[in-house]
C-alpha positions as CSV (number, residue, x, y, z in Angstrom):
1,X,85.6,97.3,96.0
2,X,86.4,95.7,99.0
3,X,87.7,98.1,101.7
4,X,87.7,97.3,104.9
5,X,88.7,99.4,107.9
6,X,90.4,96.3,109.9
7,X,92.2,95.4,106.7
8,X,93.3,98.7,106.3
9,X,94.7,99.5,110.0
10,X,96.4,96.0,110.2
11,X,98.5,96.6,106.8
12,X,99.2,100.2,107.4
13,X,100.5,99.3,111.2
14,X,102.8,96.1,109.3
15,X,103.9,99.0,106.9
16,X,104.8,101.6,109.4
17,X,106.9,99.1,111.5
18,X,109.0,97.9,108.1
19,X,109.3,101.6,106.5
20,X,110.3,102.5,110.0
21,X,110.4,106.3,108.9
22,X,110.9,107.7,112.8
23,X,113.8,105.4,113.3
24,X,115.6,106.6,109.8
25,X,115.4,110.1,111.1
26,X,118.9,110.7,111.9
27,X,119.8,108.9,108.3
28,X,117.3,111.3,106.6
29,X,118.9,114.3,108.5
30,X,122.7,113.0,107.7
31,X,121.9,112.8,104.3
32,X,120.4,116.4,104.1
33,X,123.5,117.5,105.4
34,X,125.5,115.7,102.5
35,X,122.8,117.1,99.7
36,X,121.9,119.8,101.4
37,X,118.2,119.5,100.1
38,X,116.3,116.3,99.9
39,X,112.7,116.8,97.8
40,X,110.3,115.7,100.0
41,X,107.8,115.2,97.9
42,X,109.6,113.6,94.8
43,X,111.1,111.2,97.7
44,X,107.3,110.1,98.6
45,X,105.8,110.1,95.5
46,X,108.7,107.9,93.9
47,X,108.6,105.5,97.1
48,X,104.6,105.3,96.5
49,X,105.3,104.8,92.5
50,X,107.1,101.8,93.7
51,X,105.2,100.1,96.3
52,X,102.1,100.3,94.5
53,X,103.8,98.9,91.4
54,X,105.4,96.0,93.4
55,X,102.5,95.0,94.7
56,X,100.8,93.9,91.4
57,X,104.1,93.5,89.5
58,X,107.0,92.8,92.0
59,X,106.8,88.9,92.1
60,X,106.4,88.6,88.1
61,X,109.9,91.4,87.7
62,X,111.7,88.9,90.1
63,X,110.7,86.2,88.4
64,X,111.3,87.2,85.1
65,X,114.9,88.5,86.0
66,X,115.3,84.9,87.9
67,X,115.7,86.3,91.3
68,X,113.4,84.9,93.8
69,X,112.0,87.4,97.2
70,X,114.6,85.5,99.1
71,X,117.3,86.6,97.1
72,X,115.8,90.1,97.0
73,X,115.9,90.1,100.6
74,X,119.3,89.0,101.2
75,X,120.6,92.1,99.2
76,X,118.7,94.3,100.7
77,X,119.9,93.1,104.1
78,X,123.1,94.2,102.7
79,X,122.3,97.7,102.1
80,X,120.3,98.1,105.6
81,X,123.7,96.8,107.3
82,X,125.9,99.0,105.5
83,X,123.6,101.8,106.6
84,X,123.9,100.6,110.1
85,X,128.0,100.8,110.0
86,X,127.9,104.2,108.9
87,X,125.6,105.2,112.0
88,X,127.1,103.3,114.6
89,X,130.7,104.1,113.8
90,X,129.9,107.6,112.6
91,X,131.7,106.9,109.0
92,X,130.7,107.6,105.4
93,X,130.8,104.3,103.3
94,X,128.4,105.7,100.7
95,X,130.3,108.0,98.4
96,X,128.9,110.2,96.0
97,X,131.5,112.7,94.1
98,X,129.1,115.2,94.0
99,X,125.5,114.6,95.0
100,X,122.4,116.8,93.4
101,X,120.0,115.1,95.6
102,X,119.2,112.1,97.9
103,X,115.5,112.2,97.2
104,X,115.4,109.2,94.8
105,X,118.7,107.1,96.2
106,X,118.8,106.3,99.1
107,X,115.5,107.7,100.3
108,X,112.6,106.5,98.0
109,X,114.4,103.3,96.9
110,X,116.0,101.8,100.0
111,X,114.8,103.5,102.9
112,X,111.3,103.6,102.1
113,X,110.5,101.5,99.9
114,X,113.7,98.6,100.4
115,X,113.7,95.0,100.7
116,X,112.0,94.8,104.0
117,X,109.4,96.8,102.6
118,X,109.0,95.0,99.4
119,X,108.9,91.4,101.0
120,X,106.3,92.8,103.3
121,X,104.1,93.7,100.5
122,X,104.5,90.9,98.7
123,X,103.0,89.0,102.2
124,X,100.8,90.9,102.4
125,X,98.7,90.4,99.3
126,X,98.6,86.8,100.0
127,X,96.1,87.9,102.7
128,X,94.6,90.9,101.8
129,X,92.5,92.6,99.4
130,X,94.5,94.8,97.1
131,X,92.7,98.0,97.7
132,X,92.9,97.6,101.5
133,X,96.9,97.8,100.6
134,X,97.3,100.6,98.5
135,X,94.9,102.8,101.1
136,X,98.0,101.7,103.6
137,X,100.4,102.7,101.2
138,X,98.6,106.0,100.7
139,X,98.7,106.3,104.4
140,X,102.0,105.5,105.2
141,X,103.5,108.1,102.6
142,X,101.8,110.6,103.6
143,X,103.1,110.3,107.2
144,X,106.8,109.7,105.2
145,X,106.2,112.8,103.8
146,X,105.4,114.9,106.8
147,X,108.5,113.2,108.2
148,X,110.7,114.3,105.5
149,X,109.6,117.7,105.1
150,X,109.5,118.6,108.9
151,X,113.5,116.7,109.3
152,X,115.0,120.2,110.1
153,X,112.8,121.1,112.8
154,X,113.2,117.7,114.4
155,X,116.7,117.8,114.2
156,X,116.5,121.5,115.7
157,X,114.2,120.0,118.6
158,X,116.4,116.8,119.6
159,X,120.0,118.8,119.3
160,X,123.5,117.5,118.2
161,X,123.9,115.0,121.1
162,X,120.5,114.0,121.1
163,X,120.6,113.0,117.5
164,X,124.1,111.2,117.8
165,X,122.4,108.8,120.8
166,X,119.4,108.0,118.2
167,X,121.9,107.5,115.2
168,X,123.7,104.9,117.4
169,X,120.7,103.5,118.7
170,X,118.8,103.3,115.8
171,X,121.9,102.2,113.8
172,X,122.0,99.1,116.1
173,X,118.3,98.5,115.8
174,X,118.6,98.9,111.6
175,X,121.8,96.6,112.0
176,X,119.9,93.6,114.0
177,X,116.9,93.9,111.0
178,X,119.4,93.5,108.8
179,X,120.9,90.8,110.5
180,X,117.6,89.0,110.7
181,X,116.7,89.8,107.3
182,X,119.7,87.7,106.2
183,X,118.9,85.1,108.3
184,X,115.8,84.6,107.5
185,X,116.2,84.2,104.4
186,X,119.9,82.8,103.7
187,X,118.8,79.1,104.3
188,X,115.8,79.8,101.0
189,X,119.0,79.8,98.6
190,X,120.8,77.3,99.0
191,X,117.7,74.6,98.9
């Protein structure tokens, strides 16, 4: 075993800035006003299920399917900036006729665990030691989690107007990653 505090802190810190969980606040609280519940701990447990297994599988699955971590994060750039449209302008692109729950889609798989987050992963074990990963993974989810459960009382502390200024402020902010997600990665596919 090779765990190493350093290691551990430095992922976990790269994770927490891509998962972004405080900044997808007002999207987690929009959508439990759609569902009306989302399962907490299904949400973090899937979004775990599937970091972990991307790290040792995720550039094998691309490969396989002949879709390269460029590609992979020029779709996902798509999702994050049609999230972004529907907080900034206050409109609902994503329909569902008649939602059960958002635990799995959109909140394990994009939110959490999306392109950004998959990319990052993937960079990441070309540094460091596997173990020293999943411990950030572990860490990360569990703060996702308190996140996720507490969303009511965080939406009762901030308010109506309070939430609709961080909606449009954090829809711009989701908006330019996605923007320089696409970017970044645009000029890869066509070389």
């Amino acid at each position: 075993m090779n765990f190493n505090i350093k290691e551990i802190a430095t992922t976990t810190m790269v994770l927490f800035a891509v998962i972004d969980v405080v900044g997808n606040v007002p999207i987690i609280i929009s959508l439990r006003k759609k569902v009306g519940h989302i399962q907490s701990g299904k949400a973090s447990i899937v979004a775990a299920v599937i970091m972990i297994a991307f790290l040792f599988v995720g550039d094998k699955i691309l490969t396989l399917i002949g879709i390269d971590v460029n590609s992979f994060a020029v779709a996902g750039s798509f999702v994050l900036f049609f999230l972004a449209i529907e907080m900034i302008l206050g409109i609902a692109i994503y329909k569902d006729e008649e939602p059960e729950s958002a635990s799995i889609v959109p909140i394990a798989f994009p939110l959490i665990a999306g392109a950004g987050t998959m990319t990052s992963i993937l960079a990441l074990r070309a540094e460091f030691y596997v173990e020293n990963i999943i411990a950030a993974i572990i860490i990360n989810i569990i703060f996702v989690y308190l996140v996720l459960k507490s969303s009511a009382r965080i939406e009762r502390f901030l308010g109506r107007s309070g939430l609709s200024i961080i909606r449009k402020v954090f829809g711009v902010i989701l908006l330019a990653i996605a923007v320089k997600l696409f970017a970044s990665n645009i000029h890869q596919l066509f070389q």
